[in-house]
N, C-alpha and C positions, 0 to 999 in steps of 0.2 A: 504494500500500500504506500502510494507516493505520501511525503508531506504536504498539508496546506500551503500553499500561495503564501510567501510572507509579507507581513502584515505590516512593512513600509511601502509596499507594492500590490495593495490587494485588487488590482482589476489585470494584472499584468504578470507571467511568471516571464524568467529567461528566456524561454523560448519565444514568448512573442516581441519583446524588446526591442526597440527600434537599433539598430549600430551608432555607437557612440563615438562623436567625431571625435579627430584627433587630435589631441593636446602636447600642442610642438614644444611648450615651454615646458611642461614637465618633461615629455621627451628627451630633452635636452639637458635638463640639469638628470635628467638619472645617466646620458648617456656618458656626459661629463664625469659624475662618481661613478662610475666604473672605468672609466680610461685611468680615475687613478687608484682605483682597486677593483681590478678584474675579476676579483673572487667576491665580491659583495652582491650576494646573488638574491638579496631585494632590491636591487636595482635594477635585477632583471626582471621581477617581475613588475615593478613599478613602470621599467622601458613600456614592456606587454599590456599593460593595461594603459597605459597611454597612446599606443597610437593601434590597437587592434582594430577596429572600426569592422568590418565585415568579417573578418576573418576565423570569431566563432561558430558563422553561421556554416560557410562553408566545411568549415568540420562536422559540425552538425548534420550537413546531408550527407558529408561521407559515410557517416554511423547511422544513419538512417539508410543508404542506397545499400548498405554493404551486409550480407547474410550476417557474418560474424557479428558486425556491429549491431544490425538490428539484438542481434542473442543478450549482448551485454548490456543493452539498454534494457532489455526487458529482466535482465537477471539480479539488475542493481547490485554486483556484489564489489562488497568494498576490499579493495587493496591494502590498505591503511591497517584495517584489521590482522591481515595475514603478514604485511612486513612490521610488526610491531611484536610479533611475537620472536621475541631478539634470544630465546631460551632455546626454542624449538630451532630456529635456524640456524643457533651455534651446536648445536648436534648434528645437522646434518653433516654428511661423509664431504671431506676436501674433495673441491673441483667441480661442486654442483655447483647451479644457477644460486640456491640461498646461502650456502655456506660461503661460496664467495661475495655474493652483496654482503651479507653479515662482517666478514671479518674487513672489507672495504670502509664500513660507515664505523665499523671500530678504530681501524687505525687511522681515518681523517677527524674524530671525533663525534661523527654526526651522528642522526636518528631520524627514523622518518618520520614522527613526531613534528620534530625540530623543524622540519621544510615545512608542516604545514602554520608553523609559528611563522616561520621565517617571510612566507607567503601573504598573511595577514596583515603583515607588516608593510610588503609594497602595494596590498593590491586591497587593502580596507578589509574589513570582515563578510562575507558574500553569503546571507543566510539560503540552508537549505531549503529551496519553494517549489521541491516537488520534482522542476524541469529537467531535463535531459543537457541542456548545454550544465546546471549545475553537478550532475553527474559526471558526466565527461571532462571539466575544468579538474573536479577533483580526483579524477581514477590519473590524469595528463601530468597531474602536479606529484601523486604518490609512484609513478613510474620512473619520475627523473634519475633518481641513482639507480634504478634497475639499467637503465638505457645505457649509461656507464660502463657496468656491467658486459652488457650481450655486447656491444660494442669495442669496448677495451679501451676505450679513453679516459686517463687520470685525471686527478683534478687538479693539475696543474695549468695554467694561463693558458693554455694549446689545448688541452686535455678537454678546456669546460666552451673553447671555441670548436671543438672538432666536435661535440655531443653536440652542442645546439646545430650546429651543421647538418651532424646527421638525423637530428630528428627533424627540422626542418619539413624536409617530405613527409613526414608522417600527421605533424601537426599543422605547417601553416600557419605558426608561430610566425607576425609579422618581425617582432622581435628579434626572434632569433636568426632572421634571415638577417640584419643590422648588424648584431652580437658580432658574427661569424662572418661576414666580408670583411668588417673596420676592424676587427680585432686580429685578425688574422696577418693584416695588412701592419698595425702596431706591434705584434708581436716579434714579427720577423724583422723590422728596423731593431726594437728593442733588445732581442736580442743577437742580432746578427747574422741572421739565417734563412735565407729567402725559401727553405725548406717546409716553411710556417703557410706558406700559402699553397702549396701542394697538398699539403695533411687535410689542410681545409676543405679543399677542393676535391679529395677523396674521400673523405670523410660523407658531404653531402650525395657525391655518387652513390656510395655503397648504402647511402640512408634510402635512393632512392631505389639500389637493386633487389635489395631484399623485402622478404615478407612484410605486411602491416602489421606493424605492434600492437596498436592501439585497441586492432579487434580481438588480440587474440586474450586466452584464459590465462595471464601470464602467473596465477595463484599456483596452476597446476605445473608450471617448466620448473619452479622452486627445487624440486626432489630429484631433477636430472642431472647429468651430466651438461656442465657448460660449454664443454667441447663437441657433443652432439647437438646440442638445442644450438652453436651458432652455425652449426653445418646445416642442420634440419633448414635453417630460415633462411637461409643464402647471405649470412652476415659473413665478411671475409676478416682477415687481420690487416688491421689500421699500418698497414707499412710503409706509408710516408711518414704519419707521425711515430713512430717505435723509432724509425731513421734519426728524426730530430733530436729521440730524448737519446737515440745512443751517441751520436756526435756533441751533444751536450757533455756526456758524460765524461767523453775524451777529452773534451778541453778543460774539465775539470767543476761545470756546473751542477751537480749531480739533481737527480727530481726522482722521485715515488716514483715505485714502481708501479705500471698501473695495472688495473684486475684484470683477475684472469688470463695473464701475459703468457703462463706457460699453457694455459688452456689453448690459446691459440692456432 
């Protein structure tokens, strides 16, 4: 049973919501705090809600045109629940899809919790009214370090430009299509390395050759091996960027290793 319409909005849920234009000057000053801290990742969603303008909707009919998508909208099951059990997925056996998200959000310090704090922070609190785009913002939002994950991009400065990259094609995040040109572009002046704009750019391909994430049950890939589920989906290994952080390394810059590197 969906929730009531919420009651700052009671003639209108998410889904009928006209698109909300685009606010250049907040735009702007979030795109600014993150030029000078790239990992301040409410300013990404603060970017996201500032100039999204149509861009929910269109996702929206993706999950509505798409068999799988339809299943998940009708299924309402939440993510959030299943990566919050931080006990059960440190049990799982090394080199599964949970046990390495788990021990990922362990040694950056995070929690999936924490992202939806984090979230509220840039983008206001978005009460649940029932709607299908508020279902979808929230399964979009508790997958981001999954996507890390099946991916293999760390979270370092390249790491969180080559994820939004690649999810890109999946979500139609106006956002992170900005993130991931400019940043990519900054990185590689930053640090030296025109290699920065490759990773990106493969990164976004490979977002585009593989499976849709978004439709899939991703509660259930949790228990498998992370080296079958990134074969199963046509996700490949990020070898421009792996390129970058090994040349880093040689010259003496060292960064995280990112997940599931040996799964690869």
């Amino acid at each position: 049973m969906r929730a009531p319409v919420c009651s700052r909005c009671p003639f209108m849920s998410l889904d009928h919501e006209p698109p909300t234009p685009i606010r250049w000057l907040d735009a702007l000053r979030a795109a600014l705090a993150l030029r000078r801290n790239p990992q301040d990742t409410e300013q990404v969603f603060r970017l996201g809600e500032a100039i999204k303008g149509k861009s929910p909707f269109v996702l929206l009919a993706r999950f509505r045109a798409d068999p799988m998508g339809r299943q998940r909208l009708a299924e309402r099951r939440s993510l959030l629940d299943t990566l919050t059990r931080t006990e059960w997925l440190a049990s799982l056996p090394a080199g599964t899809v949970g046990r390495t998200y788990h021990d990922f959000l362990a040694e950056q310090g995070l929690s999936a919790q924490g992202l939806v704090e984090i979230s509220k922070a840039g983008m206001g609190h978005m009460p649940d009214d029932g709607s299908d785009r508020y279902f979808i913002a929230s399964r979009l939002r508790d997958m981001h370090d999954l996507f890390h994950v099946l991916s293999g991009y760390g979270r370092d400065e390249l790491g969180e430009v080559c994820v939004l990259a690649f999810s890109y094609p999946h979500q139609h995040t106006r956002s992170f299509a900005v993130i991931a040109s400019t940043g990519c572009l900054v990185i590689a002046r930053r640090w030296r390395h025109p290699g920065a704009i490759a990773a990106a750019w493969q990164a976004w391909r490979q977002g585009r050759q593989c499976a849709w994430l978004p439709g899939l049950v991703l509660e259930d890939l949790l228990t498998r091996s992370l080296h079958e589920v990134r074969r199963e989906l046509g996700i490949r290994p990020p070898t421009r960027y792996l390129k970058v952080l090994d040349d880093l390394n040689r010259r003496g810059d060292p960064l995280p290793t990112p997940p599931g590197k040996l799964a690869a």
